[in-house]
N, C-alpha and C positions, 0 to 999 in steps of 0.2 A: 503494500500500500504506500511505503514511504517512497518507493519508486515511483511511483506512478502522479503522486503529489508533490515531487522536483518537478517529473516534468511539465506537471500543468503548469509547475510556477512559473519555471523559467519560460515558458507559452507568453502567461501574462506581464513576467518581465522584458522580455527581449521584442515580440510579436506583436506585443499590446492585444494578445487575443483574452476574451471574456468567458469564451467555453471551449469546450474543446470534445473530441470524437477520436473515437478507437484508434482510427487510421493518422490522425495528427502525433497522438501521445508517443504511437509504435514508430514513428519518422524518429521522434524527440529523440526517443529513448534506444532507437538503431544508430544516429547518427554520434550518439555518446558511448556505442561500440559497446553497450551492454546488451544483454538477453532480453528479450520480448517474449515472453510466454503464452501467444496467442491463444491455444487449446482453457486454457485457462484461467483467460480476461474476465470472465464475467463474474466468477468466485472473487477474485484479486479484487476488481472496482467494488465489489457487494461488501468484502470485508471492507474497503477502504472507506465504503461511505456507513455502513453501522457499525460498525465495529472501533472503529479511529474516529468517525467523524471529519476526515480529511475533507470530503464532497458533499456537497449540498445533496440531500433528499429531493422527489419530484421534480426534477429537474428536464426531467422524458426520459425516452432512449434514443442513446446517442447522443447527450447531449449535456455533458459533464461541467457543473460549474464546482471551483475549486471554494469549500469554504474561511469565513475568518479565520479559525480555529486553525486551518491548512496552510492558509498563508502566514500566521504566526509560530509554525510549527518551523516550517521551510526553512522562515526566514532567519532562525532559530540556530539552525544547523548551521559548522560542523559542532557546534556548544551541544552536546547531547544532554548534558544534565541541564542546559538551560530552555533546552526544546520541551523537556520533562517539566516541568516546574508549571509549563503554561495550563491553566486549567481545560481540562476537553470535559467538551458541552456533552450533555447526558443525550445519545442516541439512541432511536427504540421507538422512546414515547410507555405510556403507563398503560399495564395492561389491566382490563373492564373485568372489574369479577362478574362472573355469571351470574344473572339475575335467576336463574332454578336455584341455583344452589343457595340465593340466599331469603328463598321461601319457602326452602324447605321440600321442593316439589322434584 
């Protein structure tokens, strides 16, 4: 995931791009002579956006915006214990207790 949110940064630092797509991140992140794990983009961005919170939620498909939290993370690095420090927003959302179960029924 932290792969994957350099390269959106550097997208929105150098590109001045605002979102970015499968096909742009895997240019980013070939042309920096590292591994692209295509077969398994979409576990990768799914951890990156619930799991890190690196990426904005609803955002579509295909169509990846990098959150604060991501850009503060980024920007952070290579300071690892100062990228740690910064608080990550709670991802998920709060889960509905079942209303059967709480009537008893």
């Amino acid at each position: 995931g932290e792969l994957l949110a350099v390269a959106a940064r550097y997208r929105e630092t150098m590109l001045k791009a605002e979102s970015h797509s499968k096909s742009e991140l895997k240019d980013v992140i070939a042309s920096a002579r590292r591994n692209f794990d295509q077969n398994n983009f979409a576990r990768d961005i799914n951890n990156a956006k619930r799991q890190a919170g690196f990426f904005n939620l609803g955002t579509g498909r295909g169509d990846l915006k990098l959150s604060y939290y991501g850009q503060q993370f980024v920007d952070a690095l290579p300071d690892r214990e100062a990228a740690e420090r910064i608080n990550r927003p709670r991802v998920g959302g709060v889960r509905k207790k079942n209303v059967r179960k709480q009537n008893g029924k």
